[in-house]
N, C-alpha and C positions, 0 to 999 in steps of 0.2 A: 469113607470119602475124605478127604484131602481139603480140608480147610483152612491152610495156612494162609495168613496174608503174605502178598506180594510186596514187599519192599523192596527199595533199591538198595543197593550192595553187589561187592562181588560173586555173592551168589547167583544172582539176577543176572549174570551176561550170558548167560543163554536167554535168558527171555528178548532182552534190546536184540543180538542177532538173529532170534525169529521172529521177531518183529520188523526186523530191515529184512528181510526172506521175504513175508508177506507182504511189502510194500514192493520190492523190486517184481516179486515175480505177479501180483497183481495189476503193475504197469504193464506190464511182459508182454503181453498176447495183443493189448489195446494199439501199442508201439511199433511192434512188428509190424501187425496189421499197416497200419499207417506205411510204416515201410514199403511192405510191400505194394502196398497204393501208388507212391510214388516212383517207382518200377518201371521201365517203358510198356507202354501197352501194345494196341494192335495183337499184331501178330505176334508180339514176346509176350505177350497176357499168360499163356499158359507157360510160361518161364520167372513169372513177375516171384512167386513165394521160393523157388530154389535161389533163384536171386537173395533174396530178401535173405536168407536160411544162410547163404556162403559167409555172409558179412557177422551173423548172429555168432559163426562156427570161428572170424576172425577174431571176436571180442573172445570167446571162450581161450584161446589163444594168449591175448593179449594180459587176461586176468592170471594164465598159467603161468607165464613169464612172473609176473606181481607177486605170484605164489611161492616162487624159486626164492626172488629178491627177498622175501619177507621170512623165508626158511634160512636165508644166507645172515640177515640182519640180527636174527633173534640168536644165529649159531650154530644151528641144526650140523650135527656130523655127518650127514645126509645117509644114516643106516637108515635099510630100507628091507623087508623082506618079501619073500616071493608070496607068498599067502596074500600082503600087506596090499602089492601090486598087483596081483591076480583080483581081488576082490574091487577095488578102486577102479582098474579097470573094465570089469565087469559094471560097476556102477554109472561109470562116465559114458558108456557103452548104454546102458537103459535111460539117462538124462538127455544122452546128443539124441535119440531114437525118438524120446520124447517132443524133444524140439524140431525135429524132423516132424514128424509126423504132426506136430499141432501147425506147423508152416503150411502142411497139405489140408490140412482143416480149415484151415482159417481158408485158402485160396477155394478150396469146392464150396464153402460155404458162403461168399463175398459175391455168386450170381443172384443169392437168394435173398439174403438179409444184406448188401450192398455195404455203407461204412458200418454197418450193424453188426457184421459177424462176429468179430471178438463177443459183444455182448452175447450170443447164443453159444459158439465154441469155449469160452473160456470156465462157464458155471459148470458145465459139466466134465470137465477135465480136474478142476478144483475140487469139485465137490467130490467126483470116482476117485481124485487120487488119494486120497486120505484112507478112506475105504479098502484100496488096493492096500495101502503101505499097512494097515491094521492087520489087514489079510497074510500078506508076507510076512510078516513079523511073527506071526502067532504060527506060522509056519516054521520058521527059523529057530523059534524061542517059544515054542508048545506052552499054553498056561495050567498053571497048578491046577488040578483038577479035572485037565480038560475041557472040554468045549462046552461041557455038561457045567461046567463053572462057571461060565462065563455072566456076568451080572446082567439083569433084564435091561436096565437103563441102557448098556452099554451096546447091546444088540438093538435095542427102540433107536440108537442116538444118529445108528451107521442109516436105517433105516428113513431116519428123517433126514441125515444126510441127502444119500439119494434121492430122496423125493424134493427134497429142499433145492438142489442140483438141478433138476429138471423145470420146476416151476420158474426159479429164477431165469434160466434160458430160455422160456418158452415164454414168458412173462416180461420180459425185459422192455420198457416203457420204450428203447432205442430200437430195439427191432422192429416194431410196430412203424418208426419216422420213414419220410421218404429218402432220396438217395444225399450221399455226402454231400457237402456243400464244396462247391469247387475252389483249389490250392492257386494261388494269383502264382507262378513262376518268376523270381526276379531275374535278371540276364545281368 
């Protein structure tokens, strides 16, 4: 086991950027949500989260651009390879999918748990995906030994994950309130 202290340095800047990851994509699901709340309703009700999802798909956009600008500023000779871009896209491809489809979640879920839904759809999205990314990985990148190697802790951890996952969403003090409290419109 790994018990190095964490200090700051530039070793450390992975950790501050998974640490802004967990903060961003923790507001994530709460925001949108929100979004899509204020959506027209009625009859667009069952349009309100693709709604909500085109604007999400504009910011994805708009950071791509920032991405460009930031490859141009640093000097990047913008070599690129096909492997490089095949894989990337594949990836952008399973994130936009993902955002897709937590948009349809949160909306089928938003009859039941009302402004509550994030709190029910988002533990369990967090908590599976970790689990998933463990699972693909050791698929990609086989561990020494096999599966037969793999440490008790580490199988107990996925374990409690999931169930961790579930309890929180099912459990969530905000699901249980009654419905949102209404947004005053300024004109």
């Amino acid at each position: 086991m790994n018990s190095a202290p964490v200090t700051a340095g530039p070793g450390n800047t992975w950790l501050y950027f998974a640490l802004l990851t967990v903060l961003s994509w923790g507001v994530y699901g709460v925001i949108l949500h929100k979004a899509r709340g204020y959506m027209p309703m009625g009859s667009e009700a069952p349009h309100a989260s693709l709604k909500a999802f085109l604007f999400v798909c504009i910011a994805y956009a708009l950071i791509g651009i920032v991405s460009a600008v930031l490859l141009k500023v640093r000097g990047s000779n913008w070599s690129l390879s096909p492997e490089g871009i095949r894989w990337s896209l594949i990836a952008g491809t399973a994130g936009a999918l993902g955002a897709f489809t937590l948009v349809l979640a949160l909306g089928a879920a938003s009859p039941i748990y009302k402004g509550a839904a994030a709190a029910a759809v988002m533990p369990i999205v967090f908590g599976g995906a970790p689990i998933i990314n463990t699972l693909v990985a050791m698929l990609l990148h086989p561990p020494q030994g096999g599966l037969r190697a793999l440490p008790v802790p580490f199988v107990v951890g996925c374990a409690l994950a999931a169930s961790g996952a579930f309890m929180v969403a099912k459990y969530a003090p905000s699901n249980t309130g009654g419905p949102a409290k209404p947004v005053a419109l300024q004109h």
